[in-house]
C-alpha positions in Angstrom: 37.6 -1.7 -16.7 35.6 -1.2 -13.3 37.5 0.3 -10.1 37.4 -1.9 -7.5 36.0 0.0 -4.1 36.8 -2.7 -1.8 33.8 -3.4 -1.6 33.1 -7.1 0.2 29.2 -7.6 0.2 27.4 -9.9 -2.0 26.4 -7.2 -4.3 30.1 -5.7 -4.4 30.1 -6.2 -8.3 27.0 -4.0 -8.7 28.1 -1.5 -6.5 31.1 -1.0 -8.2 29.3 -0.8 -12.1 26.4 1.4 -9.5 28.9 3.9 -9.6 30.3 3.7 -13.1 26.6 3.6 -14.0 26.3 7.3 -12.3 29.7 8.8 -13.6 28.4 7.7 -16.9 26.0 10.4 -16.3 28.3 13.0 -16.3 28.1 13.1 -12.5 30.9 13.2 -10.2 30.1 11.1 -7.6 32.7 10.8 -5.4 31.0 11.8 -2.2 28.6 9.5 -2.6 31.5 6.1 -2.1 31.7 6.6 1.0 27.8 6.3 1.6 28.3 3.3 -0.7 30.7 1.7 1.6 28.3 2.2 4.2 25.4 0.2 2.4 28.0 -2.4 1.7 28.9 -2.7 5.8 25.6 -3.3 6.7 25.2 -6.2 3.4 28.2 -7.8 4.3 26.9 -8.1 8.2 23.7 -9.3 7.5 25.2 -12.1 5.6 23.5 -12.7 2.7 22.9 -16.2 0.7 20.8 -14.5 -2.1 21.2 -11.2 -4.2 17.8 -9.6 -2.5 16.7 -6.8 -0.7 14.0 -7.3 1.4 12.0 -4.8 3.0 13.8 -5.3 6.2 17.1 -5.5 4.8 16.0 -1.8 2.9 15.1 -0.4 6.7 18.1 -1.6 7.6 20.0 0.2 5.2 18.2 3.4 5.3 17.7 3.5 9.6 19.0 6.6 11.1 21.6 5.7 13.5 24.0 8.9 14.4 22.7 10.2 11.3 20.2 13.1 11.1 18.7 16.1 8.5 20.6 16.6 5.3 22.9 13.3 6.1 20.1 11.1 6.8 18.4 12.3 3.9 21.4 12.2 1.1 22.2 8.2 2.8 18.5 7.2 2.1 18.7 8.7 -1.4 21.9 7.1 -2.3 20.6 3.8 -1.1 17.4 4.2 -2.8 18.7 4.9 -6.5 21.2 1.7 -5.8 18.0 -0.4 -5.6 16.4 1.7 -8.5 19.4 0.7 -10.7 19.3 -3.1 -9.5 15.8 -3.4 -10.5 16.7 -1.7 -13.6 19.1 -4.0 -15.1 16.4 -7.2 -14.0 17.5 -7.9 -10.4 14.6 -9.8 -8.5 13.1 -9.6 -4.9 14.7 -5.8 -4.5 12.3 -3.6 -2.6 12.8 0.2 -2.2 10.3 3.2 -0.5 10.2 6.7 -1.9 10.5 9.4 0.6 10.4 12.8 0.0 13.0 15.1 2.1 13.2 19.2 1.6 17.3 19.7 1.0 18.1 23.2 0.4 21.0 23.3 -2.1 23.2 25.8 -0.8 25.8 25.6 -3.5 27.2 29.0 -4.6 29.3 29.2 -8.0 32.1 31.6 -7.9 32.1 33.4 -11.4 35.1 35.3 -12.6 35.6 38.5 -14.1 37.4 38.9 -17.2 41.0 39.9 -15.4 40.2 36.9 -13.0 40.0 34.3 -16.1 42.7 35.7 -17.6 44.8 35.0 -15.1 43.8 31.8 -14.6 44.6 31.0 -18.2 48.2 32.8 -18.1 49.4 30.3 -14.9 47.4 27.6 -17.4 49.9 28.2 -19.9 52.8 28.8 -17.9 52.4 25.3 -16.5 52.1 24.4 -19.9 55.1 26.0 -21.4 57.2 24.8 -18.4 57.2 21.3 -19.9 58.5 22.2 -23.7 60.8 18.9 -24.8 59.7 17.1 -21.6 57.7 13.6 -20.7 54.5 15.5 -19.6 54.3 18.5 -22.4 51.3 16.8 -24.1 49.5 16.2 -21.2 49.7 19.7 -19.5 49.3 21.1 -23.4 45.9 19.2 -23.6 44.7 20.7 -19.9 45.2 24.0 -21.6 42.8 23.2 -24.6 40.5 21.5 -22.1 39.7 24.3 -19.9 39.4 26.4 -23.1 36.4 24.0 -24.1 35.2 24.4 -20.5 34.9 27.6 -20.4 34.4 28.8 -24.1 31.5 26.0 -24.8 30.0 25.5 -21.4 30.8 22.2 -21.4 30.8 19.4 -18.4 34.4 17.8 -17.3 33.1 14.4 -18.2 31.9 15.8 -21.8 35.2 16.9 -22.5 36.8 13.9 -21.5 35.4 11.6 -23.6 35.4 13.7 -27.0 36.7 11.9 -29.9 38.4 13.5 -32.9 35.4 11.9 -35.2 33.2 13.9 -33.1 34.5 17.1 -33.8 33.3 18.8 -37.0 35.7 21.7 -38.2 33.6 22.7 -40.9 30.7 23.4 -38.8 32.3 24.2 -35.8 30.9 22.0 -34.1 31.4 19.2 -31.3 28.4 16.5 -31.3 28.1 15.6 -27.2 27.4 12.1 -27.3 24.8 10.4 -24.7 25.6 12.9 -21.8 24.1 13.5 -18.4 20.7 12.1 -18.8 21.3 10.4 -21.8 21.1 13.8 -23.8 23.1 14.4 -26.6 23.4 17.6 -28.5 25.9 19.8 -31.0 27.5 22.8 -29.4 29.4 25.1 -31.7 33.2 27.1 -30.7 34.8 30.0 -32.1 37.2 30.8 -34.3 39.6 30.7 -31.9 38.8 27.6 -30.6 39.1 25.9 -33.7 42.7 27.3 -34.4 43.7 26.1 -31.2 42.0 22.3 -31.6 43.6 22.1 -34.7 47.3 23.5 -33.6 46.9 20.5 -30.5 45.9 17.8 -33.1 48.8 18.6 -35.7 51.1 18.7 -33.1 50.7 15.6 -31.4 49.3 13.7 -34.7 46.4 12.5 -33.2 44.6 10.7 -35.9 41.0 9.1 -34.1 40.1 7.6 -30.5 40.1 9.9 -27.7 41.2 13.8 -28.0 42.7 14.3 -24.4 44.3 11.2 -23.1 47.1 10.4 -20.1 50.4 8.9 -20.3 49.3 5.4 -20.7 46.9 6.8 -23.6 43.8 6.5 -21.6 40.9 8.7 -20.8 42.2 11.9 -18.2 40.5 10.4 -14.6 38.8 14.0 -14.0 39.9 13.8 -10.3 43.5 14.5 -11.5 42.0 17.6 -13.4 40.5 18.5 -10.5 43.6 18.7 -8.6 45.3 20.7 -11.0 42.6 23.1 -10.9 43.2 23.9 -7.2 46.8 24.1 -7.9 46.2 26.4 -10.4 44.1 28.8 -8.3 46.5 29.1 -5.7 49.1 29.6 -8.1 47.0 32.4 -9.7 46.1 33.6 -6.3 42.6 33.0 -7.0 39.4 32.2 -4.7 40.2 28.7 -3.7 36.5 27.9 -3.3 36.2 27.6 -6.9 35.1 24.7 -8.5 35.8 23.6 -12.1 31.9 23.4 -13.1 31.8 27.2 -12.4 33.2 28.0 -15.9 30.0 26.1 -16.9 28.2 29.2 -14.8 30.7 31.5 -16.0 29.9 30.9 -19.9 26.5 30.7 -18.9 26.9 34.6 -17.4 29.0 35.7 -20.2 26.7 34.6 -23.0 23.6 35.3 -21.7 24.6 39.0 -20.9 26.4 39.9 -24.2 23.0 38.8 -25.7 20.9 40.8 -23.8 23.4 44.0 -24.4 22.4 43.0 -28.5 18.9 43.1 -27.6 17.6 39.9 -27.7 14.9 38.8 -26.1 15.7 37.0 -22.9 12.7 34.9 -23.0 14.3 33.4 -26.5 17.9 33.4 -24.9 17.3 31.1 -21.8 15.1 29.1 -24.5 18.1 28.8 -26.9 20.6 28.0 -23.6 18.2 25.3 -22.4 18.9 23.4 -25.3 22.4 24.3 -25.8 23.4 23.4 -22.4 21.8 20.0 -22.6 19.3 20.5 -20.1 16.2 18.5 -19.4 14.2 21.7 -17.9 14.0 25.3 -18.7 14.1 25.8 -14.7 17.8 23.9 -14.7 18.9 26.6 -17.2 17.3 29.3 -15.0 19.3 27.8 -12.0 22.7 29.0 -13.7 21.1 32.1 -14.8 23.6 33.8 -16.4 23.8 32.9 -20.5 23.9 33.6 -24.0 22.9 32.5 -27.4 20.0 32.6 -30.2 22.1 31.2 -32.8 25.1 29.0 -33.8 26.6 31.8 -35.4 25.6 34.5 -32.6 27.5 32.1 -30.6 30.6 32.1 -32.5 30.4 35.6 -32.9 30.0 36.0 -28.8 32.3 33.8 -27.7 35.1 35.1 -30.1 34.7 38.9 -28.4 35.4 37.7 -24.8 38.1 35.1 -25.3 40.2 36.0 -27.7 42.9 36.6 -25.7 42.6 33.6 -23.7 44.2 31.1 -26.8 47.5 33.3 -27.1 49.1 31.0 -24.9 48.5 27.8 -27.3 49.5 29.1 -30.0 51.9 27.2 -32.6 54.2 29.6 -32.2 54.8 29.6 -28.7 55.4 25.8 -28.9 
């Protein structure tokens, strides 16, 4: 099923599936919709007969108006990769310019200490509990595993989301990350005490296949609800409420990279191992998190169970 954006131009169709296209890719792209609607403005006033964009109707897009520096730049980029995407799936007469602008990314994770996470995880699971033998118990139950696999595996919101129970492998401990950001797809492995706690949520909700985390109409969890919850959960944990929830990607990355260097492993090997691990296209987008762990599968295991054991307490079967 596609959202429906409102959009009104003649190419309203492919800017809606545009932007499915992109969050397929594990990205967000929620700021980007309203640069979308701006595209769509301009289609719908030019009055199109024909699904083309000239080279004058691409200046017209991408003029500068009121807009100037970083905005000017992130509008011509958005509009760009729409026509890159219409000429991908076979769309004739679309014509696009490549321009290169110098945006400085000025984007600053906020990592957690250990006391920090575990608070987070404590109002997690007092949410959680707060719902025993009501309507939304399984949903707030599964937010607690979900973070857990955020944090614990490094993983990406949209990742998690759209894990199936076929793709989990208890044997191995191991989840296979199907077609991700980039189209890369990879294993990553969790603890021991991951695996207890998958296992507690799947017997007691008897969730046989399809989706692991769904919402009360048994669909996949719209990550913009989780992201809410987040920053209700930092204020309720009195935490820095500039925190996003990719920084527990950072986070593992810093916690596993550091215990590995404390074992004396070479950190040329390490950000090697990570680059992989993480799913990255580029050693230098692993060095951008710079903080990580991990040589192999079972170092991992072994890593991850010493700094968050404590952390699965709260799901435990016998606090159901």
């Amino acid at each position: 099923m596609i959202n429906n954006y409102n959009f009104k131009s003649i190419f309203k169709h492919e800017l809606n599936y545009f932007i499915k296209y992109k969050r397929s890719l594990g990205l967000k792209y929620e700021n980007e919709i309203y640069r979308l609607h701006y595209i769509d403005n301009i289609l719908y006033k030019l009055k199109l007969k024909n699904k083309a964009i000239t080279k004058e109707t691409f200046y017209e897009l991408t003029k500068r108006n009121n807009m100037q520096g970083e905005n000017y730049a992130r509008q011509y980029g958005v509009t760009k990769d729409f026509c890159k995407f219409l000429i991908s799936n076979e769309y004739k007469n679309i014509y696009y310019e490549e321009k290169k602008f110098n945006i400085v990314n000025n984007y600053k994770p906020v990592i957690f200490n250990d006391k920090e996470m575990n608070l987070l995880f404590q109002a997690i699971d007092k949410n959680k509990n707060s719902y025993i033998n009501k309507k939304y118990y399984k949903l707030y139950y599964s937010y607690s595993i979900i973070f857990r696999l955020l944090y614990a595996c490094g993983l990406r919101i949209s990742e998690v989301l759209k894990i199936k129970v076929k793709d989990i492998n208890f044997n191995e401990s191991t989840i296979h990350i199907i077609d991700s950001k980039k189209h890369v797809s990879r294993l990553v492995v969790f603890s021991h005490s991951m695996k207890r706690c998958l296992l507690d949520y799947i017997k007691v909700f008897e969730i046989k296949d399809g989706l692991l985390f769904t919402n009360t109409k048994n669909n996949m969890i719209d990550d913009s609800t989780l992201r809410r919850f987040y920053d209700k959960i930092l204020i309720h944990s009195n935490l820095n409420k500039n925190a996003h929830i990719h920084d527990l990607r950072h986070i593992f990355c810093n916690k596993a990279f550091n215990q590995m260097l404390e074992k004396g492993y070479d950190e040329n090997v390490v950000i090697v191992y990570l680059y992989k691990y993480m799913g990255h296209k580029t050693i230098t987008e692993t060095e951008y998190y710079l903080h990580f762990t991990d040589y192999n599968k079972h170092k991992i295991i072994e890593a991850n169970d010493t700094f968050s054991k404590q952390l699965y307490e709260g799901v435990d079967l016998n606090n159901a």
